[in-house]
Steps between C-alpha positions, in 0.01 A plus 500: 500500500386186258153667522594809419648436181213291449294824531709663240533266277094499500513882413763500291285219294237701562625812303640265210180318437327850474778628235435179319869290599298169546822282498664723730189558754467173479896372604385762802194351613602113498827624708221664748346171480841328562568692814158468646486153489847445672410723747187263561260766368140386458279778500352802288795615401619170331188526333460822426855415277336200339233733392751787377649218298175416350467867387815516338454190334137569385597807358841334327190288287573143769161474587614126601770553713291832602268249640695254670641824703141597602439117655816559713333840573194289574660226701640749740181674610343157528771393777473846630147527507320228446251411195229721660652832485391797269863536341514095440200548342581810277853343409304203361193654354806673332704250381190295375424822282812510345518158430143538317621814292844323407345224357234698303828669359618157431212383319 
């Protein structure tokens, strides 16, 4: 049941990120989050939320709090899969890239 709503909450998120409802994609996502971690969820799907989040935020202009999403993204894998994995990698090649290109902007 709890996982299931989980599941919709992620769509429903989902569709209101797309039509531009940060706030309310993002009230969606964190109660996906919510749910996932009192069911004990540690996997891809709890990170596959932190990494909605980070989209939502990113493209809301919180390239910050964008960022701090993507390490949770990042942490996950890591546990998951260990530092030498090709998505560990990725996610941090990644995240170093958009820390580079957010300070620039800063600058």
């Amino acid at each position: 049941m709890a996982e299931n709503r989980a599941k919709r909450c992620r769509a429903i998120g989902s569709n209101l990120g797309k039509a531009g409802q940060c706030e309310e994609a993002l009230v969606e996502f964190r109660t996906a989050v919510k749910i996932y971690q009192e069911l004990g969820v540690d996997d891809f799907r709890l990170a596959n939320v932190h990494k909605q989040i980070a989209d939502v935020l990113r493209k809301n202009g919180q390239c910050h709090e964008s960022r701090i999403e993507e390490r949770k993204c990042l942490e996950t894998h890591r546990e998951m899969f260990g530092e030498d994995n090709d998505v560990t990698r990725t996610l941090e090649t990644l995240l170093k890239l958009r820390e580079f290109i957010d300070n620039k902007r800063d600058d």
